[in-house]
Backbone as a printed PyTorch tensor [residue, N CA C, xyz], in Angstrom:
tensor([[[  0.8230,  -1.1680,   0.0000],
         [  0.0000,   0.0000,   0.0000],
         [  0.8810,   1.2500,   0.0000]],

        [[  0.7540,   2.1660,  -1.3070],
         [  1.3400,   3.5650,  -0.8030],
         [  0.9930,   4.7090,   0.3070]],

        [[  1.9460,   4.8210,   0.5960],
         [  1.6930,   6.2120,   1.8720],
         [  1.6590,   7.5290,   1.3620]],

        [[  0.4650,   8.1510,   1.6480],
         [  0.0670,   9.1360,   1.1890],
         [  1.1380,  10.4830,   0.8280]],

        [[  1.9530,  10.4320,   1.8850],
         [  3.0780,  11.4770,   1.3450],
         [  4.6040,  10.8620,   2.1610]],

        [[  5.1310,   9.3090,   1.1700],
         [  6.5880,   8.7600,   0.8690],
         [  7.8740,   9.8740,   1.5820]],

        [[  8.3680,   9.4420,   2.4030],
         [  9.9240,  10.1310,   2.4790],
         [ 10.1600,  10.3130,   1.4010]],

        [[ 11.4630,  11.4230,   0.9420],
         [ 11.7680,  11.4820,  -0.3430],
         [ 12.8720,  10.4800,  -0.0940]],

        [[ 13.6310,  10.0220,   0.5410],
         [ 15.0460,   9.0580,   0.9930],
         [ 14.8000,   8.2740,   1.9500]],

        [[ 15.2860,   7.1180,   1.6650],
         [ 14.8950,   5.8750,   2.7160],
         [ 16.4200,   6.5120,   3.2330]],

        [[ 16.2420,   6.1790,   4.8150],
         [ 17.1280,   6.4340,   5.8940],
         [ 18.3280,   6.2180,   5.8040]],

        [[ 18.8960,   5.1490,   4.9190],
         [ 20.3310,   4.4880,   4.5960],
         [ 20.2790,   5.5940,   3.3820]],

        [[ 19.5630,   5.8540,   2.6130],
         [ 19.9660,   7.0850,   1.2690],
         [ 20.3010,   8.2370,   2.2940]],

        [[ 19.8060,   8.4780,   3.1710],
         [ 20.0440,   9.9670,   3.6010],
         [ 21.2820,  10.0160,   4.6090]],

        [[ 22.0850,   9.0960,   5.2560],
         [ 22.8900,   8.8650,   5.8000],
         [ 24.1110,   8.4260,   4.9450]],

        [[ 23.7860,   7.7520,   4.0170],
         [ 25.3340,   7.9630,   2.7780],
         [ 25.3660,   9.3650,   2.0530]],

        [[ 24.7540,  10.2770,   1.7360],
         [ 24.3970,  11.3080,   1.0030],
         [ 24.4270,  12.2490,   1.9610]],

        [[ 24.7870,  12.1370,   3.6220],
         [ 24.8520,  13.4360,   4.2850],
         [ 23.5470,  14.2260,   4.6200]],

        [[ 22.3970,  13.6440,   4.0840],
         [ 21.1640,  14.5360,   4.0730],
         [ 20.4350,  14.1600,   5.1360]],

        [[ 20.9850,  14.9260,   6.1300],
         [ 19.8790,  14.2800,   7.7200],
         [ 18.3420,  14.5350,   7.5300]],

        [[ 17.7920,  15.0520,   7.0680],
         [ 16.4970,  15.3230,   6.6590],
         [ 15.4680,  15.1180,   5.2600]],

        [[ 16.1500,  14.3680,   4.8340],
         [ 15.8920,  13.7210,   3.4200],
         [ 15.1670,  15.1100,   2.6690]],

        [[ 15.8920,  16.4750,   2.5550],
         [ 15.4300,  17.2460,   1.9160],
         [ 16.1870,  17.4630,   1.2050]],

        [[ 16.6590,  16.6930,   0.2680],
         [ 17.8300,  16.7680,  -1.1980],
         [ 17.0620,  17.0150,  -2.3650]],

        [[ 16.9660,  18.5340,  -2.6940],
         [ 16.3060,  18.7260,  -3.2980],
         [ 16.1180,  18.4480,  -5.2060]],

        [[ 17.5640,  17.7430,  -5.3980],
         [ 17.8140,  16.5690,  -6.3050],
         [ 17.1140,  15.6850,  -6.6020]],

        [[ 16.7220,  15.3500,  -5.3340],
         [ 16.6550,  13.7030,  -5.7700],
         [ 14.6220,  14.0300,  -5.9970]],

        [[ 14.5690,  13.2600,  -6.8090],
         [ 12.9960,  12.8930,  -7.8400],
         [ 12.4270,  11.9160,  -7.4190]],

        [[ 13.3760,  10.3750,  -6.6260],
         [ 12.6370,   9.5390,  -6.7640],
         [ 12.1720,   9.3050,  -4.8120]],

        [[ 11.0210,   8.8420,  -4.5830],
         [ 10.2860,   9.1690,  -3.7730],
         [ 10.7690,   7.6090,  -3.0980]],

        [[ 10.4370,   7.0890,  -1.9290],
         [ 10.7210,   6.0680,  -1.5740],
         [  9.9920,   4.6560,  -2.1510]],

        [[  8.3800,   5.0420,  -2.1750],
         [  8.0830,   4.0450,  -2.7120],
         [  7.8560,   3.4770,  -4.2100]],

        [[  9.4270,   4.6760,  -5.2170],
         [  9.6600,   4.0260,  -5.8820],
         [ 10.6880,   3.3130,  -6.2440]],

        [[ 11.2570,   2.9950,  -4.8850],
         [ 12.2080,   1.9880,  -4.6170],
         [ 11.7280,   0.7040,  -4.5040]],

        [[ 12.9520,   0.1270,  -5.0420],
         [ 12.4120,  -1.6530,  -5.1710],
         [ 13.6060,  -2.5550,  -4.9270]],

        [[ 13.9160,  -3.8260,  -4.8540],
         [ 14.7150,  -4.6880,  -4.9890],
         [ 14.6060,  -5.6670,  -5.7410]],

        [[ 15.7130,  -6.5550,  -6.1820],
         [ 15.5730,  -7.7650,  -7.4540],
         [ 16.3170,  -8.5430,  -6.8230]],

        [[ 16.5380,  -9.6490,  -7.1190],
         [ 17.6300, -10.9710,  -7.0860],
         [ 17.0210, -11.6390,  -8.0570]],

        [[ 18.3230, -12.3360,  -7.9990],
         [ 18.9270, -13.5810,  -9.5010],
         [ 19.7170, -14.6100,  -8.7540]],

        [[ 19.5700, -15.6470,  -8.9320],
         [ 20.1580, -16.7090,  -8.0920],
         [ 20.3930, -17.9960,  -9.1000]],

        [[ 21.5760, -18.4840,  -9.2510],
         [ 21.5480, -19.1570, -10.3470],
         [ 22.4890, -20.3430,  -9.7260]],

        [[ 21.9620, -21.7540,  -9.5910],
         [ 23.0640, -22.9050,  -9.2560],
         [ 23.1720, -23.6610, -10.5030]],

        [[ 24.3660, -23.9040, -10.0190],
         [ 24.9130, -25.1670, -11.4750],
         [ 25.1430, -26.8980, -10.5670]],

        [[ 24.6340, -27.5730, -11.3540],
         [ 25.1030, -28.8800, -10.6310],
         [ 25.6110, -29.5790, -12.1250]],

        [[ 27.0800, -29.5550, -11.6050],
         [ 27.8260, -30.1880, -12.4490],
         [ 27.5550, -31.4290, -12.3640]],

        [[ 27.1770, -32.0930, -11.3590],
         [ 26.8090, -33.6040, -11.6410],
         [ 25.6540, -34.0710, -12.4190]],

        [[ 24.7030, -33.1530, -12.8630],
         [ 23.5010, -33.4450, -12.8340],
         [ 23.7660, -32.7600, -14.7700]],

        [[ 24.7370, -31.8250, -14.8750],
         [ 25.0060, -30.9850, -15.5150],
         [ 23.4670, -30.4940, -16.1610]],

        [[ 22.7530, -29.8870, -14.9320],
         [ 21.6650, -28.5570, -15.1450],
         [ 21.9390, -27.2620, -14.3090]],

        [[ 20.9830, -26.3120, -14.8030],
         [ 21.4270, -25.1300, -13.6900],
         [ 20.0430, -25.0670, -13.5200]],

        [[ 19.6130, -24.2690, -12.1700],
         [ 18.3020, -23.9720, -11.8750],
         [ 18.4480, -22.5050, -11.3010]],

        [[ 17.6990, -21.6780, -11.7330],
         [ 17.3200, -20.5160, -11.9380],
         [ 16.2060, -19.7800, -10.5490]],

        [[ 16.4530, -19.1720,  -9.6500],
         [ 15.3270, -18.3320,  -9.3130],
         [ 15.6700, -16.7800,  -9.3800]],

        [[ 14.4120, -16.4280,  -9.5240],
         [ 14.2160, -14.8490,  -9.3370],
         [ 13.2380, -14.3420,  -8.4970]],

        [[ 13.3480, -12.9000,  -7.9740],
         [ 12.3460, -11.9210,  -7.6370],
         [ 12.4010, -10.5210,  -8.2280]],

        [[ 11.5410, -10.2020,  -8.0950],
         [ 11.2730,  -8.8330,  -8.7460],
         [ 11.3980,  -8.9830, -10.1710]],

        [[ 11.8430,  -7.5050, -11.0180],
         [ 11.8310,  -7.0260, -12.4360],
         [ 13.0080,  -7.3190, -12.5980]],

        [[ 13.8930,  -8.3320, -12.3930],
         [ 15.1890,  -8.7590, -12.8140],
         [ 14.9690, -10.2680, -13.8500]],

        [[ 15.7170, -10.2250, -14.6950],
         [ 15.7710, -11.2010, -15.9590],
         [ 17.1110, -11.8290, -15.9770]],

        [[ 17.0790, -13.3680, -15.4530],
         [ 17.8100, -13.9050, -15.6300],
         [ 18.3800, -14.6550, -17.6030]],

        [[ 18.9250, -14.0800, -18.0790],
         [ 19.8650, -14.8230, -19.7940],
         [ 20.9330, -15.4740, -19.2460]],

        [[ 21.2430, -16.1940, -19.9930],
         [ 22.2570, -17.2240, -20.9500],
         [ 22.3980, -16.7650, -22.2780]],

        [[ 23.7590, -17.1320, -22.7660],
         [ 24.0710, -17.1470, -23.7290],
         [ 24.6720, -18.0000, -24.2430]],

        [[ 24.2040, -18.7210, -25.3610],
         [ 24.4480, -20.3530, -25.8870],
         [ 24.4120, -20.2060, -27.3280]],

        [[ 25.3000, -20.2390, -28.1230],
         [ 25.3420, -20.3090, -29.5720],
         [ 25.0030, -18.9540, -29.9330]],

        [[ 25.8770, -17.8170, -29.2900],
         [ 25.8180, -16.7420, -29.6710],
         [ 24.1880, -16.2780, -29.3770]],

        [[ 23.2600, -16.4110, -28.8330],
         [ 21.7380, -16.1710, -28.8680],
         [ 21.6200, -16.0440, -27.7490]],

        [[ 20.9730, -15.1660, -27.1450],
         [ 20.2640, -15.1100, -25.5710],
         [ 19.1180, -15.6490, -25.5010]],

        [[ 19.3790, -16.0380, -24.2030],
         [ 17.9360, -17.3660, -24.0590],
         [ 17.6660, -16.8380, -22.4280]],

        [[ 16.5930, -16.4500, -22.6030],
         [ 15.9540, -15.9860, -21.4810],
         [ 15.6910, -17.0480, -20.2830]],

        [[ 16.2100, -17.1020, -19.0170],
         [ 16.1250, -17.9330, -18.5030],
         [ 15.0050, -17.7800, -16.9310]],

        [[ 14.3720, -16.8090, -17.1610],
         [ 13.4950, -16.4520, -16.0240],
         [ 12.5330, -15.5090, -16.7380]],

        [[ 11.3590, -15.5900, -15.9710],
         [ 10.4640, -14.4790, -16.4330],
         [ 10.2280, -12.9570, -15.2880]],

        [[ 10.1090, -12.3180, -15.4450],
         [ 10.4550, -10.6210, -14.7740],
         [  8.7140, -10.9000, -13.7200]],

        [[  8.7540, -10.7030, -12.4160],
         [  7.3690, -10.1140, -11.5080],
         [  7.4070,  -9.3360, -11.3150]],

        [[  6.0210,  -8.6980, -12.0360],
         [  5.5200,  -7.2940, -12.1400],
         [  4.1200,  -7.2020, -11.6350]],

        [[  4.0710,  -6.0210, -10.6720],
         [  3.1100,  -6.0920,  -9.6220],
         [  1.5600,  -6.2070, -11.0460]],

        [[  1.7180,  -5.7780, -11.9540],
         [  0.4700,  -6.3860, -13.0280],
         [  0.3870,  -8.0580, -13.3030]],

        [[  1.4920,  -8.8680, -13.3830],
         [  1.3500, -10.2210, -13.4040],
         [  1.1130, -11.0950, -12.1110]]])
């Protein structure tokens, strides 16, 4: 759920950036349009497969015979 009026800087942005009051009048992007991703990729050489997870808008590829081969699909708060 969004909050009606977002910090402009999550607390760790405003403490690397010096801005004790998250009033950097730079910065555009609001907190809750911050996000996170991971990509997690194992290989089992014995098995010789790899298995793939993701979260968020991150896209796990390969590249095999010169061609990218998409190896995950992207979650998007619409899917």
């Amino acid at each position: 759920m969004r909050r009606e009026k977002p910090p402009k800087k999550s607390p760790i942005l405003q403490i690397l950036s010096g801005d004790k009051n998250g009033d950097d009048k730079n910065e555009d992007m609001t907190l809750d349009s911050i996000g996170c991703t991971s990509n997690v990729i194992y290989i089992d050489h014995a098995e010789k497969k790899a298995y793939v997870a993701n979260a968020g808008d991150s896209r796990c590829t390969m590249g095999r015979a010169g061609k990218c081969v998409e190896m995950s699909v992207d979650h998007k708060p619409e899917c």
